[in-house]
N, C-alpha and C positions, 0 to 999 in steps of 0.2 A: 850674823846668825841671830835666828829667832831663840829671845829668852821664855823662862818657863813665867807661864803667870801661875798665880796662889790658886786659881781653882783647876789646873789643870797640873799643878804639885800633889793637892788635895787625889784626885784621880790618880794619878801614877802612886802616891801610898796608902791607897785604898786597893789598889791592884796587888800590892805586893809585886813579886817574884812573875806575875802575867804580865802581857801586853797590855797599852790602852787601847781601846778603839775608842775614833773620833769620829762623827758625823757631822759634816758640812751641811748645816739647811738649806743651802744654797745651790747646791747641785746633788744632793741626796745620796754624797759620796762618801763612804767612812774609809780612814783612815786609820792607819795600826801604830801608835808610837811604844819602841821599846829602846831599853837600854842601849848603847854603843857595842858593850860587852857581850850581849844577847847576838845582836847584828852579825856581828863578827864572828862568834864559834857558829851561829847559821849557815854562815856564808862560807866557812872551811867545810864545814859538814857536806854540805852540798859540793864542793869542790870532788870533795875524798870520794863522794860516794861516783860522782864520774868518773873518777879517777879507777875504780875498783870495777866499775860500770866495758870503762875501754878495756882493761886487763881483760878480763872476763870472757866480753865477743872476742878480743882477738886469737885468746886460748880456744873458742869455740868454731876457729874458721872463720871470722866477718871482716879478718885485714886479707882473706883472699881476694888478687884483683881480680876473680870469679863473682866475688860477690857486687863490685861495684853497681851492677843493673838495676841492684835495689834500690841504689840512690836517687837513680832516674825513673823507677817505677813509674809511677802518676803521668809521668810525661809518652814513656810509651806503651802504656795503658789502653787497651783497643777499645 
């Protein structure tokens, strides 16, 4: 595991409570570093909200096997 170096400790509590963003000069890519803690209620969050997401269509008629056609749309698409 990669440790924290002193100027990118300086960054993360100078962010407080935000994320950091990091830019590679290298490939002109930035990157987001945040908390563990952060990560993880994001990633339930996201979970719950598909979760409430399927309820939802299924309540609405889209676990009809009528509606399967729409999965293949694109493909039979004139």
């Amino acid at each position: 595991m990669t440790t924290i170096t002193p100027e990118l400790r300086q960054a993360i509590e100078q962010a407080g409570d935000e994320p950091v963003r990091l830019l590679d000069p290298l490939t002109n890519t930035t990157y987001v570093l945040l908390c563990a803690d952060q990560y993880e209620a994001e990633d339930k969050a996201i979970e719950a909200g598909y979760l409430l997401g399927e309820e939802a269509f299924g309540k609405a008629g889209w676990d009809d096997p009528q509606m399967d056609d729409y999965n293949d749309y694109e493909t039979r698409r004139p």
